[in-house]
C-alpha positions in Angstrom: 0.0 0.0 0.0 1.4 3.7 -0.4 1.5 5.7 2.1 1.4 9.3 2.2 4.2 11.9 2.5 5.6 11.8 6.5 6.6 15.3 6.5 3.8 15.8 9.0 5.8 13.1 11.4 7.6 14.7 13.9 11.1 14.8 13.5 13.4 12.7 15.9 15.6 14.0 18.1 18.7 14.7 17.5 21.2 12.8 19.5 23.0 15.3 22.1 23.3 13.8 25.7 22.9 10.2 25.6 23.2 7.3 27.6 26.3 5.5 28.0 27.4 2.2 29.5 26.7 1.6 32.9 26.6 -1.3 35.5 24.7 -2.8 38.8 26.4 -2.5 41.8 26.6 -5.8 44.0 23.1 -7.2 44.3 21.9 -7.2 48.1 18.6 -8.2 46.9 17.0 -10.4 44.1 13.7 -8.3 43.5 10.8 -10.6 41.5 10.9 -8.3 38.7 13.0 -6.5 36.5 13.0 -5.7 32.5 15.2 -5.9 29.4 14.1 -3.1 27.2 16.2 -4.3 23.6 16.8 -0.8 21.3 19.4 -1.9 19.5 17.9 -3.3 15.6 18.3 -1.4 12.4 14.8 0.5 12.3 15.4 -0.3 8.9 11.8 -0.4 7.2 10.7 3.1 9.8 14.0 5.2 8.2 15.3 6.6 11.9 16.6 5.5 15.1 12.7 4.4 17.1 14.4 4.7 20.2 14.4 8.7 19.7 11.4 9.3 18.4 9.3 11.6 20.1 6.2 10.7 21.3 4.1 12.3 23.9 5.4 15.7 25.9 8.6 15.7 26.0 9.3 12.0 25.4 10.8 10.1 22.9 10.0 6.1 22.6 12.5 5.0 24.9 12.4 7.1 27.5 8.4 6.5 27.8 8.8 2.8 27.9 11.3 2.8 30.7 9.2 5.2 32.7 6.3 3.1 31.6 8.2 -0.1 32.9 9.4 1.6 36.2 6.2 1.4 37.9 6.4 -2.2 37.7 10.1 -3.6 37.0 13.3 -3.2 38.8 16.2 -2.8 37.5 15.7 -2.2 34.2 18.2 -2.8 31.5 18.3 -1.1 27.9 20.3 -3.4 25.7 22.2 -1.4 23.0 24.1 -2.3 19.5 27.8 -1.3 20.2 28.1 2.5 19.2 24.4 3.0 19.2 23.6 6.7 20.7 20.8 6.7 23.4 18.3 9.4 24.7 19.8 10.4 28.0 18.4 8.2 30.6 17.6 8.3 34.5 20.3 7.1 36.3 19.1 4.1 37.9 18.6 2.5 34.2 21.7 0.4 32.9 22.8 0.2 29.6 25.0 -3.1 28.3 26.0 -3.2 25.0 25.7 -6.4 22.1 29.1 -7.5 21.7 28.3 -7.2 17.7 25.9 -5.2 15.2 23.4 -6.9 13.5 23.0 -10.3 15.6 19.1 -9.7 15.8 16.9 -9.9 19.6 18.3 -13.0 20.3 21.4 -11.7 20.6 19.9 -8.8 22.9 17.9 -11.2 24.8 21.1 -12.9 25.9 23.1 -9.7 27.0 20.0 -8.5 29.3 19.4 -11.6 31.0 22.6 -11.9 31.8 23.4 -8.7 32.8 19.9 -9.0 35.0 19.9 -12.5 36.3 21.8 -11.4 39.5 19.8 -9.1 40.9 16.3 -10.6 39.1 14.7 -13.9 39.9 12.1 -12.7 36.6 12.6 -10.1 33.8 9.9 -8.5 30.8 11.3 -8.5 27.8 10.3 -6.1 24.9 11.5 -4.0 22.5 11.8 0.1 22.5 8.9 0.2 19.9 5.7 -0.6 22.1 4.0 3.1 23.1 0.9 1.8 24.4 2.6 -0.5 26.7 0.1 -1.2 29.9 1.9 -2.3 33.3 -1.0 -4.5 34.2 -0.4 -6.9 31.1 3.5 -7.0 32.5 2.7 -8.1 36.3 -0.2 -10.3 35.2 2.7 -12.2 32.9 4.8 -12.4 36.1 1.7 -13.9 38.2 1.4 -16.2 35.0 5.0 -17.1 35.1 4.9 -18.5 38.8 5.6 -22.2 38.5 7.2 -22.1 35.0 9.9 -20.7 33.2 8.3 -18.4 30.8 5.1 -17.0 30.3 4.2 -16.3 26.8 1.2 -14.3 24.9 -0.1 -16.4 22.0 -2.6 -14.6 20.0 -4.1 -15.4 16.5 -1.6 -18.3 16.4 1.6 -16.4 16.8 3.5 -16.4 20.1 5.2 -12.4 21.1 8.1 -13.4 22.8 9.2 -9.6 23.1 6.4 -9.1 24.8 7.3 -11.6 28.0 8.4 -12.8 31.0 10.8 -15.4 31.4 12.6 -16.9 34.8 16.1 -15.3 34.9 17.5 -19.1 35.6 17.0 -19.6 31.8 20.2 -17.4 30.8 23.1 -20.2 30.5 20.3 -22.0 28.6 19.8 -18.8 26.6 23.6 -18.3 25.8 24.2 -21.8 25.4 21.3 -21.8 22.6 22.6 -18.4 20.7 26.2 -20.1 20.7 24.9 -23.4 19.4 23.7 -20.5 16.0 20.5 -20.0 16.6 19.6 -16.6 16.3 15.3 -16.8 16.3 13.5 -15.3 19.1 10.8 -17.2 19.1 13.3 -20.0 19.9 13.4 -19.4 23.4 10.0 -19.9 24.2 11.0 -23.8 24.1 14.3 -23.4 26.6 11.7 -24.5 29.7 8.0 -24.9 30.8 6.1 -22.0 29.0 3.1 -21.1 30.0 1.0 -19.6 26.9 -1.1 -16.8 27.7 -4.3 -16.7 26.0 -6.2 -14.0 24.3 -8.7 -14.2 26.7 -6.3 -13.9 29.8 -4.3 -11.0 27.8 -7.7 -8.6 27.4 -8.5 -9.4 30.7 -5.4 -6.8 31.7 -5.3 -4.8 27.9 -8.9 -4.8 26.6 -7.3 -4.0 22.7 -4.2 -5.4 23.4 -1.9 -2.6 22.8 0.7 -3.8 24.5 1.6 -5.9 21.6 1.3 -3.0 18.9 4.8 -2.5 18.3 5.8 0.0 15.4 8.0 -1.0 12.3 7.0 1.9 9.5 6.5 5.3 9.1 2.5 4.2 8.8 2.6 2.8 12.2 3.9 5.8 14.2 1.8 7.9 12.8 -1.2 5.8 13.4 0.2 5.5 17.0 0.2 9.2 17.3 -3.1 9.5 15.9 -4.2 7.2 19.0 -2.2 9.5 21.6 -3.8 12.4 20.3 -7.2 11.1 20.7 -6.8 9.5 24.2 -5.1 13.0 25.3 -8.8 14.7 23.8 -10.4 12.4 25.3 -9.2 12.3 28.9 -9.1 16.4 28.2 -13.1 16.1 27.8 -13.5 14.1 30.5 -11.8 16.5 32.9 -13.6 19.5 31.7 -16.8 17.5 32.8 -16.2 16.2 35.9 
């Protein structure tokens, strides 16, 4: 389908303070939930880095998801390609980096959990991409995950393993299976007892399951925008009624 000119898109931001690496100090506690926020693909087929583009006031895509995620998940790690420039971050967010460009979520996967797995007996994984994100779908995943290593959605026949939560145990599995060559992320939802979360159970906690919208083209975001806008009208009426 064509798609109409995106000068109307907002532009990204243009990198200026960004994150850089950074690390955990020695874990006195394992908390029962953290999150691996991955940021480090091509953005190939939306033409610009996702993680800086702006969405919301004063936010761009990565920044919201991690605020999003910290009222449900500590620590929280952002996973990075090598020389990848990042929004400037809070400082309680750690950054690791792939060891190469190009090895795909797997890869990612791998360097957050374990990077996480000492100070996280569970972690969410998703990507930077998902705006609409809803902290109930991530803690009803953990309460799904109890008793098994992974909880999974699987919707219209397709699991979302970016959209997850797996047991942190699962990492030397994880590294063993990206060293063996694998390098597909649905691959991992077979390293240990999955559970598969239904539709049903998913709109339970995200009626229209936006937390599984993620955005790939130009088409998306500004669809995605289209929906911020309208939720910001609407909760704009609302107040001026009340």
């Amino acid at each position: 389908m064509k798609h109409e000119p995106e000068s109307h898109l907002p532009e990204p931001l243009e990198p200026g303070k960004h994150a850089t690496e950074s690390h955990l100090p020695e874990p006195l506690v394992v908390n029962p939930l953290g999150a691996i926020v991955l940021v480090g693909g091509a953005s190939a087929r939306m033409g610009r880095p996702k993680a800086w583009l702006p969405f919301g006031p004063g936010e761009v895509l990565l920044t919201r998801t991690v605020r999003v995620l910290s009222a449900c998940a500590s620590p929280i790690v952002v996973v990075a390609a090598p020389s990848q420039e990042l929004p400037e971050l809070p400082r309680e967010i750690v950054v690791v980096r792939d060891a190469t460009d190009g090895e795909g979520p797997l890869a990612g996967f791998v360097t957050g959990l374990e990077a996480l797995a000492p100070y996280g007996s569970h972690a969410f994984v998703t990507a930077t991409d998902t705006p609409f994100l809803a902290t109930a779908l991530v803690t009803s995943l953990r309460a799904y995950c109890e008793g098994h290593d992974a909880a999974v959605p699987f919707v219209h026949g397709r699991h979302h393993p970016l959209a997850a939560v797996y047991a942190t145990r699962l990492v030397s599995r994880a590294r063993e299976l990206f060293d063996h060559g694998e390098r597909r992320m649905c691959a991992v939802v077979a390293l240990g007892t999955t559970h598969l979360v239904t539709e049903a159970e998913l709109r339970a906690v995200d009626p229209e399951l936006l937390s599984l919208e993620n955005l790939n083209t130009p088409a998306d975001y500004e669809a995605a925008l289209t929906r911020l806008m309208n939720s910001a009208n609407i909760i704009s009426t609302s107040s001026i009624r009340a």
